[in-house]
ZAMIBA-461240 format. One line per 3 residues: their letters; for each residue x, y, z of N, C-alpha, C, O. Coordinates in pm, 1 decimal. Each point is the difference from the previous one (the first is absolute). Last residue first. Layout:
REM ZAMIBA-461240
A	X:Y:Z:X:Y:Z:X:Y:Z:X:Y:Z; ...
***
This chain:
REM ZAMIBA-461240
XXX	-1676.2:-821.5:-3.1:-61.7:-111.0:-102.4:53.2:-132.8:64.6:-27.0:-108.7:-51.1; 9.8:582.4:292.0:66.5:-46.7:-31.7:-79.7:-146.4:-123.5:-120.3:-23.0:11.4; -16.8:564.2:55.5:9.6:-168.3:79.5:97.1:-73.5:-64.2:41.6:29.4:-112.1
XXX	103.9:465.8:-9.2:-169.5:-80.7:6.6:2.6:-104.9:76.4:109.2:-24.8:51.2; 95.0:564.8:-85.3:33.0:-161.4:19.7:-117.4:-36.4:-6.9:-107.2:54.4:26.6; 351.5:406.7:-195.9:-125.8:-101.9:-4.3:64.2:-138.6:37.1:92.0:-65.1:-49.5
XXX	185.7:601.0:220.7:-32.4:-171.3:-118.9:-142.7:-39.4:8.6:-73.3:44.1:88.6; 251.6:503.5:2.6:-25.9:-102.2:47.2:31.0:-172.6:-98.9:23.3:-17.4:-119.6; 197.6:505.1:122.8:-127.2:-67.0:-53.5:-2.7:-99.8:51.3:105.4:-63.5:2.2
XXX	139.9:540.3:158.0:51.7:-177.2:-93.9:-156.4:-2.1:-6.5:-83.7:83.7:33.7; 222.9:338.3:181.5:50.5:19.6:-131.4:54.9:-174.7:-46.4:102.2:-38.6:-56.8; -257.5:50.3:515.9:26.3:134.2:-60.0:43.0:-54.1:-132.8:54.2:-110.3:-7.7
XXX	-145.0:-272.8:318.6:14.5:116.3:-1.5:1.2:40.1:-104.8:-3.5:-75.6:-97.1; -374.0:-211.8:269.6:152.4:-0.1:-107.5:61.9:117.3:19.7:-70.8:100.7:0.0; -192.4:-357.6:422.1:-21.1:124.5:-66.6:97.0:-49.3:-93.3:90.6:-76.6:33.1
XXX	-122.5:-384.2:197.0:28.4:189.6:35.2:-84.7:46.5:-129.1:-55.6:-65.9:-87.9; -144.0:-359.1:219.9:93.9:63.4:-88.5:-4.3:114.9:61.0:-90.2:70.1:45.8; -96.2:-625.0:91.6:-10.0:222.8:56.2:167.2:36.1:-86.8:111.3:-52.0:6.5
XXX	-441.5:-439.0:-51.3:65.4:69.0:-8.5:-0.1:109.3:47.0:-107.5:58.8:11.5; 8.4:-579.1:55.3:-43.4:101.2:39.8:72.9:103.3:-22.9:90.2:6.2:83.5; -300.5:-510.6:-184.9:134.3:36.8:12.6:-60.2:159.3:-0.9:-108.5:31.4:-48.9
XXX	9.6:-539.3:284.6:-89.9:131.2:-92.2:131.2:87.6:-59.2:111.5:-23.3:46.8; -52.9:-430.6:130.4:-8.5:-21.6:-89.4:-94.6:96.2:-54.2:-68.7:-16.9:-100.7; 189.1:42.2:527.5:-67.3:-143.9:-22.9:-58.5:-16.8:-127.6:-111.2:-50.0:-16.7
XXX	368.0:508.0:53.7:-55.1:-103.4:142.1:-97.0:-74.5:-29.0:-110.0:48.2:-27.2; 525.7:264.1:-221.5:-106.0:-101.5:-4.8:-36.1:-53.2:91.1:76.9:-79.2:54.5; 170.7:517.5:-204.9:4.2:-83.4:65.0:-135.8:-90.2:-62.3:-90.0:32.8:-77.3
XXX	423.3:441.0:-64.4:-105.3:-115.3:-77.9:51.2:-68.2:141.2:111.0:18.7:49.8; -11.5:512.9:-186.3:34.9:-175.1:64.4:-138.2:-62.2:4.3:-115.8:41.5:-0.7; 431.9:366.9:-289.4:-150.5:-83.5:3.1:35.3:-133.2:161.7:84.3:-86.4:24.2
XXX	82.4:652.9:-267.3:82.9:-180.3:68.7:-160.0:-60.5:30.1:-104.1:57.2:32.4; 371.4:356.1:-387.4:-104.1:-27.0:91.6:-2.8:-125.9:36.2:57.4:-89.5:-62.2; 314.3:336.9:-139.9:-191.4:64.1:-35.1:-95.7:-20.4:74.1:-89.3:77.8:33.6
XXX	693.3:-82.3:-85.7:-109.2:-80.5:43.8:-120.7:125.9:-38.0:5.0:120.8:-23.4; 372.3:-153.7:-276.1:-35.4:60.6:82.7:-85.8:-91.3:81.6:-48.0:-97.2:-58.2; 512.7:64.9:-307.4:-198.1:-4.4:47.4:-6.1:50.6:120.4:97.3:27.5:70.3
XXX	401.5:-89.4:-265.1:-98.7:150.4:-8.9:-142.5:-59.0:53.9:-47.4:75.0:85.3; 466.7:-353.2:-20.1:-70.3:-58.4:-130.7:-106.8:145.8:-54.8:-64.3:-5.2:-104.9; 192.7:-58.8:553.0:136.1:35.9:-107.2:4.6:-6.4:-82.6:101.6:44.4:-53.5
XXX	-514.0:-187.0:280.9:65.8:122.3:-1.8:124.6:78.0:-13.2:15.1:121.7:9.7; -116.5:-623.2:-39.1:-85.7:69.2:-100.6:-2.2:184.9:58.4:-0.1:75.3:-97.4; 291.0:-343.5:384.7:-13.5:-30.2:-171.7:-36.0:89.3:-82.6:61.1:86.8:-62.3
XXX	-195.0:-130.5:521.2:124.9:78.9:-16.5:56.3:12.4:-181.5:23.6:93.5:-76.4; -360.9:-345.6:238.5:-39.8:112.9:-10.3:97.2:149.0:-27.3:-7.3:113.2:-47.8; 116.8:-611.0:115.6:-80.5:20.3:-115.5:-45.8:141.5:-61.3:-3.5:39.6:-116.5
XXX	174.4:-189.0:547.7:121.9:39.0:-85.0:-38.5:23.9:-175.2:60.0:58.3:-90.2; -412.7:-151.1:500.7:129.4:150.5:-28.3:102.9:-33.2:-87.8:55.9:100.5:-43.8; -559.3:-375.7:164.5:132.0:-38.3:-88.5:102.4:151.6:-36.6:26.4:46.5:-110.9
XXX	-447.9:-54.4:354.4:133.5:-119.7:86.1:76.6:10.2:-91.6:118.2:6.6:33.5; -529.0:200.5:-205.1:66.7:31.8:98.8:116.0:-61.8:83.1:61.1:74.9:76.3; -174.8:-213.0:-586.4:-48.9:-7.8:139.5:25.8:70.9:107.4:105.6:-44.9:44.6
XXX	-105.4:186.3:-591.1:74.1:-55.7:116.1:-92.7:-54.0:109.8:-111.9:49.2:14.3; 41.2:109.9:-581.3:-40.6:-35.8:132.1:83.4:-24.3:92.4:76.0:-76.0:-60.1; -111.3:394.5:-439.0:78.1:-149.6:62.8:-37.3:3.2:163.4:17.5:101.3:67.6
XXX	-70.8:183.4:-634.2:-65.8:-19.1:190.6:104.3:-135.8:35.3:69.0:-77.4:-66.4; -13.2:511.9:-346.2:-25.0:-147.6:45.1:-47.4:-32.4:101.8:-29.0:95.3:72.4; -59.5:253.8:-456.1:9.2:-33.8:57.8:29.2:-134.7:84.8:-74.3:-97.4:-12.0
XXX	66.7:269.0:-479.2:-30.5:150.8:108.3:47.9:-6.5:153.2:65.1:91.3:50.9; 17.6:-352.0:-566.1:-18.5:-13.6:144.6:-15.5:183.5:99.3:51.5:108.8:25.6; 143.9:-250.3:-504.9:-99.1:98.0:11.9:-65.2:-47.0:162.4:-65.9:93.4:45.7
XXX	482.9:-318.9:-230.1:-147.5:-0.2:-81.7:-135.7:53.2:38.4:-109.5:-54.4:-14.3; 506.0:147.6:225.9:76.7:-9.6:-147.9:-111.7:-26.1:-91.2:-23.2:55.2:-107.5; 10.9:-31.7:587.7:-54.4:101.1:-41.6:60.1:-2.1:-160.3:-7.2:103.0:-67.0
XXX	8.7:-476.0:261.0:-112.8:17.8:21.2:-16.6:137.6:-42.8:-104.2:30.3:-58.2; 555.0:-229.3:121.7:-99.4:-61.4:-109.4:-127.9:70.7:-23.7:-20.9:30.1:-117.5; 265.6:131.2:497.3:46.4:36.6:-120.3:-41.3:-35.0:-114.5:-21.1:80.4:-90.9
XXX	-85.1:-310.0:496.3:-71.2:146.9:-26.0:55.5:73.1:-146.5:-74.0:37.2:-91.1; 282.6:-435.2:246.0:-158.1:-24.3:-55.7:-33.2:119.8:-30.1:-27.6:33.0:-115.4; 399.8:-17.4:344.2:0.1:-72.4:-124.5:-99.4:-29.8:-96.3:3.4:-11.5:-122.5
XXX	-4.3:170.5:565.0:40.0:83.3:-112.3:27.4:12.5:-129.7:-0.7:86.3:-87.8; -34.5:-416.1:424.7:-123.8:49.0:7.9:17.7:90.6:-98.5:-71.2:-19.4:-98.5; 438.2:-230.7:201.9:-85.9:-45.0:-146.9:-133.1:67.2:-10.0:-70.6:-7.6:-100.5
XXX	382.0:191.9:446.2:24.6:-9.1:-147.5:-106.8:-76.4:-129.5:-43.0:34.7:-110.0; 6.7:-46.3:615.7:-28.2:125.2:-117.9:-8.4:7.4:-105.1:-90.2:24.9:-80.0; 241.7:-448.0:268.7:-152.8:69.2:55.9:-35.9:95.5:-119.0:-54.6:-10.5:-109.8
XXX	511.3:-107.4:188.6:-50.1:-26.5:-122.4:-148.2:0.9:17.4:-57.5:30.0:-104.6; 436.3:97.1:422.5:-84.7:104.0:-113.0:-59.5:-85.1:-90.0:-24.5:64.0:-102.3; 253.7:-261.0:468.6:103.7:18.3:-112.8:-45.9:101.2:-102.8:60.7:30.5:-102.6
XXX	-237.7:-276.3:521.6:85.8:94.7:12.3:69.7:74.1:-103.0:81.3:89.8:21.7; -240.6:-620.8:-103.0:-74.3:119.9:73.1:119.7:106.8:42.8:118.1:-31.7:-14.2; -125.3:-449.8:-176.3:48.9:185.8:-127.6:-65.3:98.9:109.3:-22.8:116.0:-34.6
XXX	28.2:-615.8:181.6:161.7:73.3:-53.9:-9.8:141.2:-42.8:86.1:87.8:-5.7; -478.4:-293.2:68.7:62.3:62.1:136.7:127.9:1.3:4.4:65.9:57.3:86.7; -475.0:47.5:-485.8:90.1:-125.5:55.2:65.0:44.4:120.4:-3.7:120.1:26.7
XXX	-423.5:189.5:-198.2:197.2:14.1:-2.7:54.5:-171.4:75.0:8.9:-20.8:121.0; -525.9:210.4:-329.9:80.1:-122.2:109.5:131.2:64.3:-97.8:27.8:14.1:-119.1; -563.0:104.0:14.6:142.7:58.9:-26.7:65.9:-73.2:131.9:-63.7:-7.8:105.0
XXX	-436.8:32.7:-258.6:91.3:-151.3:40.6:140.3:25.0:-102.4:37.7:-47.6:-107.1; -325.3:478.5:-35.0:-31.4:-131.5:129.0:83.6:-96.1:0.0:80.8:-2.5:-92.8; -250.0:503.4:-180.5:113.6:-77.0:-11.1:-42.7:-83.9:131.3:-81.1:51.6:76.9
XXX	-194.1:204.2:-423.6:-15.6:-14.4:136.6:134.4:-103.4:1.3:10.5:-91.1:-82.1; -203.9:518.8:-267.6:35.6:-185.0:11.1:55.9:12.3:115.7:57.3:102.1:38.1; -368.4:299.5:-401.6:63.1:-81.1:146.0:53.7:-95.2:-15.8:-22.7:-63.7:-103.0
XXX	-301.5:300.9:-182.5:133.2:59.3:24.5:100.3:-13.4:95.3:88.1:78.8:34.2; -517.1:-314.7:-61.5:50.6:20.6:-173.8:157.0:63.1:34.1:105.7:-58.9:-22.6; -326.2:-168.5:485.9:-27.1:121.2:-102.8:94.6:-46.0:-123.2:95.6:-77.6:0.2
XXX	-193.5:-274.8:316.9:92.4:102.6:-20.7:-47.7:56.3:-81.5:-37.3:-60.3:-100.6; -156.1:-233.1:503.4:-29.3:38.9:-165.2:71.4:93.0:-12.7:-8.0:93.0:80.2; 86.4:-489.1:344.0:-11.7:162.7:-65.5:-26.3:26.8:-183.0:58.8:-51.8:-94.9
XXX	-235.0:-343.7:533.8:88.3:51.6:-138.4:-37.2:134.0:-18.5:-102.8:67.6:5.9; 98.4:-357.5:502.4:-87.3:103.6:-91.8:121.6:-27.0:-166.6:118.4:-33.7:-4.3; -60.0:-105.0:532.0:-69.1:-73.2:-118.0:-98.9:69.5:-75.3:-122.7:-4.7:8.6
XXX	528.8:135.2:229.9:-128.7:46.4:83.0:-134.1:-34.1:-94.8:-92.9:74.4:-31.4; 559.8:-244.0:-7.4:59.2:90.1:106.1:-181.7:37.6:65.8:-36.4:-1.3:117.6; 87.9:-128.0:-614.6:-4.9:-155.1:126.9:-3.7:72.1:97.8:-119.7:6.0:28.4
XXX	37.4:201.3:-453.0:56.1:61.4:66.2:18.0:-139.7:120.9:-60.7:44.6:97.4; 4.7:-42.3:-666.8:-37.4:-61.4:166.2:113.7:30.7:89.8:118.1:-34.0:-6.8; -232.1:300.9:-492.5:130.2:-123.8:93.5:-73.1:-23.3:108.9:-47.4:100.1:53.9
XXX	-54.4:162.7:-592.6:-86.5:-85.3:90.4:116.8:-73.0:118.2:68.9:-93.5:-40.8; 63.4:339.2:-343.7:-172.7:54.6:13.4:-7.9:-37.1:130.3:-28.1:86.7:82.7; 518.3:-74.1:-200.5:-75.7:108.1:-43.1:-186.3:-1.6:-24.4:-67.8:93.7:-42.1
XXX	554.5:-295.2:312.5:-130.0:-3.1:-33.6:-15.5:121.8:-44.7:40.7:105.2:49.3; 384.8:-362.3:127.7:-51.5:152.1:-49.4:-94.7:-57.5:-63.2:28.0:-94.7:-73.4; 407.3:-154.6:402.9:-116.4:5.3:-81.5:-117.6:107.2:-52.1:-39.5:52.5:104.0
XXX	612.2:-123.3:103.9:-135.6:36.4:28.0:-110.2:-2.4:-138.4:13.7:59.9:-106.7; 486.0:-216.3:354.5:-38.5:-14.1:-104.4:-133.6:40.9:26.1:-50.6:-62.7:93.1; 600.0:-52.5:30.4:-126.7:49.1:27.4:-74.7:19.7:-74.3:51.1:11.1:-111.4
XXX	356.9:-262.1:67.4:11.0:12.3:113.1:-103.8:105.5:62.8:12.8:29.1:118.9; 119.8:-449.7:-500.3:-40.9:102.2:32.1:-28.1:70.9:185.7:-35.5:-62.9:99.7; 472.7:-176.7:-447.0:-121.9:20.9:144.6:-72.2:101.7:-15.5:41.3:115.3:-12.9
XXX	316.7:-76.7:-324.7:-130.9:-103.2:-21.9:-44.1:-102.7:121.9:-40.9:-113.7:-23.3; 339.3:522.2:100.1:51.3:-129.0:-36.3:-48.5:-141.5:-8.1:28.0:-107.5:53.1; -341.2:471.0:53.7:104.0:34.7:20.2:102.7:-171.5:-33.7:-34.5:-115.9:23.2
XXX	-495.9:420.0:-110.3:86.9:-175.8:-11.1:117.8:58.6:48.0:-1.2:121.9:-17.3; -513.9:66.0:85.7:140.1:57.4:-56.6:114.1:-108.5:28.0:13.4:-52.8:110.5; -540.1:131.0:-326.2:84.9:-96.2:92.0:144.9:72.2:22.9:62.6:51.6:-92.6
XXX	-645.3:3.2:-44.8:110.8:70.3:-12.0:111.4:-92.0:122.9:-24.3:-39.7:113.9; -491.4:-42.3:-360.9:114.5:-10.5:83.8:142.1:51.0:-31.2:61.5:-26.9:-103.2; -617.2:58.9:-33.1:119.9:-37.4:-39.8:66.6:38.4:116.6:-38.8:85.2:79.9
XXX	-517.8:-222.1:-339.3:128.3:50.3:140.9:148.1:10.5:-49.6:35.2:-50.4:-106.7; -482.9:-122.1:-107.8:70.5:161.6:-40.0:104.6:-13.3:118.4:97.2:75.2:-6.2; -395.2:-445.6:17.2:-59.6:137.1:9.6:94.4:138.7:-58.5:-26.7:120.1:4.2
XXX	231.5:-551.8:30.5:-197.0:-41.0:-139.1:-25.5:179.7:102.6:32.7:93.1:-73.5; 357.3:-179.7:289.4:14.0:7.6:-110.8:-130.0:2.0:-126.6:-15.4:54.6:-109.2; -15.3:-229.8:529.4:-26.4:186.8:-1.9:52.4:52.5:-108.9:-46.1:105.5:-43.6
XXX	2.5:-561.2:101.6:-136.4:80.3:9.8:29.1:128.0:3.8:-76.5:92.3:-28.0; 477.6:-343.0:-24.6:-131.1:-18.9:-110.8:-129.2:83.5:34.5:-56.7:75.5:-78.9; 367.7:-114.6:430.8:25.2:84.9:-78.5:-25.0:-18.8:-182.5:36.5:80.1:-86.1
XXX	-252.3:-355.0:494.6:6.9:138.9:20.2:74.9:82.1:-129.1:-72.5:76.5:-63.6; 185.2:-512.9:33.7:-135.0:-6.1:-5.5:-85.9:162.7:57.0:-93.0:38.6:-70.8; 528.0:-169.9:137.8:-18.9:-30.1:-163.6:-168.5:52.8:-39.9:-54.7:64.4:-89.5
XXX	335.3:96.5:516.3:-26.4:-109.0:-26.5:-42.2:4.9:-145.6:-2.5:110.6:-54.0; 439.5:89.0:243.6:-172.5:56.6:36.2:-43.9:-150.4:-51.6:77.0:-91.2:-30.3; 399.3:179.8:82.4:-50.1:142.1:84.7:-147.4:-35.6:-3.1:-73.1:47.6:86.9
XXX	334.6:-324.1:-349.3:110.5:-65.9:105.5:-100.6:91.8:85.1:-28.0:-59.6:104.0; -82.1:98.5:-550.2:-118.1:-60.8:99.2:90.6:-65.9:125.1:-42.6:-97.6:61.7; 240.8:402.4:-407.8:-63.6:44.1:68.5:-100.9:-105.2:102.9:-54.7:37.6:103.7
XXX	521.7:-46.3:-338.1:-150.5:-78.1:34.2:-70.6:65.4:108.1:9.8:-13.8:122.0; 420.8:276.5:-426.5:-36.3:-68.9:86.6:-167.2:-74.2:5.8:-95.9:50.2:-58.5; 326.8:193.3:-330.0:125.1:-94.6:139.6:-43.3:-28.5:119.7:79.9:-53.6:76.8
XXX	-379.8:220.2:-429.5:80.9:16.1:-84.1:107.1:-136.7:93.8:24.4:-118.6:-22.1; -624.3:166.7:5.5:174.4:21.3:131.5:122.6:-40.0:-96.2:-3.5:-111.7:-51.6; -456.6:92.2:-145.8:91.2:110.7:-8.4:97.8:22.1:82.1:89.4:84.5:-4.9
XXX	-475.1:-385.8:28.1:97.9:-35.4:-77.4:143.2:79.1:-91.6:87.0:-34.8:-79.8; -476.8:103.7:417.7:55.4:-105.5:62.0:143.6:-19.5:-121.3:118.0:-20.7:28.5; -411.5:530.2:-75.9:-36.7:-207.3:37.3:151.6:-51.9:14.6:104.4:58.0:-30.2
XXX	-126.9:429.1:32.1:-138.6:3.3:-80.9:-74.4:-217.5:-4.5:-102.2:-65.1:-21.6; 572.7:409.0:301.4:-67.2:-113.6:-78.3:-159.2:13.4:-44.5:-74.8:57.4:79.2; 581.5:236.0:67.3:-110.0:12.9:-26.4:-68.0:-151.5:-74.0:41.5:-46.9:-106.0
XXX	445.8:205.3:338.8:-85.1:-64.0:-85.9:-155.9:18.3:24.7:-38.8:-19.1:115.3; 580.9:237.3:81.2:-183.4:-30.9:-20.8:-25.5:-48.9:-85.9:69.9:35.3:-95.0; 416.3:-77.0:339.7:-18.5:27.8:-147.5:-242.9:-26.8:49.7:-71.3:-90.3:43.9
XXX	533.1:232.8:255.1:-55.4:-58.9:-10.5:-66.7:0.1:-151.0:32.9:91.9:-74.9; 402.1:34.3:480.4:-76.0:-30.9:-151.3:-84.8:-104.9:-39.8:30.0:-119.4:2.8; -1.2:400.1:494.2:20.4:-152.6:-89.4:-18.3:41.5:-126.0:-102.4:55.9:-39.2
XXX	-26.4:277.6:381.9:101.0:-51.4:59.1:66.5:-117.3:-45.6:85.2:-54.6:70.0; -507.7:388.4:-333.3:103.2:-78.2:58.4:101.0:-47.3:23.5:75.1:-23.7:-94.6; -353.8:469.5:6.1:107.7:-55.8:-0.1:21.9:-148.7:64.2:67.8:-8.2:102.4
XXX	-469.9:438.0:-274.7:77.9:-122.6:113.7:80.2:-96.6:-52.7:-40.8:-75.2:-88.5; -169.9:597.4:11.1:81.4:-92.0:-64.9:29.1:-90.3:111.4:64.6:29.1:100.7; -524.5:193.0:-158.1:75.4:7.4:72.0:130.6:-72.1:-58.1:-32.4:-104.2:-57.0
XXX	-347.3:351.1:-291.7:71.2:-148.5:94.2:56.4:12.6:116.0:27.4:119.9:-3.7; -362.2:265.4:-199.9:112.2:-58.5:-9.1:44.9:-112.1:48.8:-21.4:-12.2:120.6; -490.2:164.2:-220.1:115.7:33.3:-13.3:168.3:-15.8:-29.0:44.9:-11.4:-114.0
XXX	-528.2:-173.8:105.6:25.2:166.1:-109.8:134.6:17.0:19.3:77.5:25.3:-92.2; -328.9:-435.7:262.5:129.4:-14.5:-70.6:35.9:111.1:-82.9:69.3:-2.6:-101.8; -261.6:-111.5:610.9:-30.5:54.1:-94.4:96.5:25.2:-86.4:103.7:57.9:32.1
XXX	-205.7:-388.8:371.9:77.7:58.9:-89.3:-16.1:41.9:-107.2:3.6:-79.8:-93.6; -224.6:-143.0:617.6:5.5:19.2:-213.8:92.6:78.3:-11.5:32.7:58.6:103.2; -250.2:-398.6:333.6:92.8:107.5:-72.3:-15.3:7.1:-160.2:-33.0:-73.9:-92.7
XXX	-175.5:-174.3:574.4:-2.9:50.0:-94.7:69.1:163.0:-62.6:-9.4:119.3:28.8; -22.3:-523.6:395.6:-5.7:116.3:-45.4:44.3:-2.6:-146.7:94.3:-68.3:-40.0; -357.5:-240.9:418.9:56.7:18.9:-106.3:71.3:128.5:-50.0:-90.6:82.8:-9.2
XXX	-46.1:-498.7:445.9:-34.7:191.7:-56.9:127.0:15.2:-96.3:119.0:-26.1:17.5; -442.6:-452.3:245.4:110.1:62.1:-113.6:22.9:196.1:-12.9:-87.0:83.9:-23.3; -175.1:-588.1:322.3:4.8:124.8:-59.8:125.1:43.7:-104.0:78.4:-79.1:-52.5
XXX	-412.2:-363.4:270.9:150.1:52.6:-82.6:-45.4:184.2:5.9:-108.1:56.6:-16.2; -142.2:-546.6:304.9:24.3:139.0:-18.8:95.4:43.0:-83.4:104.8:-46.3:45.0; -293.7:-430.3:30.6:-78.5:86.1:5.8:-18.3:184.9:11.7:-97.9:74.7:0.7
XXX	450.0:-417.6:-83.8:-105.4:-13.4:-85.4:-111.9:100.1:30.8:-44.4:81.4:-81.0; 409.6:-72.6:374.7:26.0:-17.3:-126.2:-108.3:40.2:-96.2:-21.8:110.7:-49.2; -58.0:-328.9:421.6:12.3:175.8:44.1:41.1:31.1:-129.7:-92.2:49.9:-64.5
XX	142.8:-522.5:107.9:-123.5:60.0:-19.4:-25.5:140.8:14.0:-98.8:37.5:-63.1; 526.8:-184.7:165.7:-23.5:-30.0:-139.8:-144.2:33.5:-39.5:-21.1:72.3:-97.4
***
């Protein structure tokens, strides 16, 4: 438990999706219906605070945030959050500053009834489609290295990986090494964390 404390690491990879082009069409394995939220009080058929806490999705809601849900026989059964200035990266305690022409999608969870079923993608796509509808250029979205089925996801979803960060902490220093970006992406701005 003390080892714990005194050591974390993390390796991140980083992806984007450039919205010039075409969609991938993903199909989910469930009828499902998306919803898009702008606050708490717009869940049409379902409670949303059964999935998050009240108090988090006010705050990110007071920043502009929005959530995309995909409900299936008013269960919701996945659901990812989208920033457009400012999201705390936790994974390698940094916040990302989103570019003007950007939004960073995060704390995306498939329930464990709906997994296998495409809805990952799908709502990833889901978003993207929004994004290039209102002039969005680009999206990003983070994984953990450990987490493959995620990754598997969001690359059926079209993004690309760019570049992978790992972050450790020893005795409360924290210590970064970033790949190279590849080829033909842009890097992000991260700042300290607040």
């Amino acid at each position: 438990m003390k080892l714990k404390r005194l050591f974390s690491a993390n390796c991140l990879y980083l992806y984007a999706f450039p919205l010039s082009g075409d969609m991938p069409l993903i199909k989910p394995k469930l009828d499902v219906q998306v919803y898009q939220l702008r606050n708490i009080s717009e869940s049409p058929c379902f409670n949303l605070l059964e999935i998050a806490d009240e108090l988090i999705c006010q705050s990110r809601f007071g920043r502009g945030e929005m959530i995309w849900i995909a409900v299936h026989q008013s269960h919701i059964a996945a659901y990812c959050w989208v920033a457009f200035s400012e999201a705390e990266v936790g994974e390698i305690d940094k916040v990302i500053k989103v570019k003007h022409e950007e939004f960073y999608l995060y704390d995306a969870f498939t329930l464990p009834d709906y997994r296998g079923k495409n809805l990952y993608p799908y709502i990833l796509t889901y978003v993207c489609q929004y994004g290039k509808e209102k002039g969005y250029t680009r999206a990003l979205i983070f994984v953990l290295r450990e987490n493959i089925p995620s990754q598997c996801g969001i690359e059926k979803a079209g993004f690309k990986r760019f570049q992978v960060i790992k972050y450790s902490r020893i005795c409360g220093i924290p210590f970064y090494r970033q790949s190279p970006i590849e080829e033909g992406h842009e890097g992000v701005i991260f700042l300290p964390r607040r």
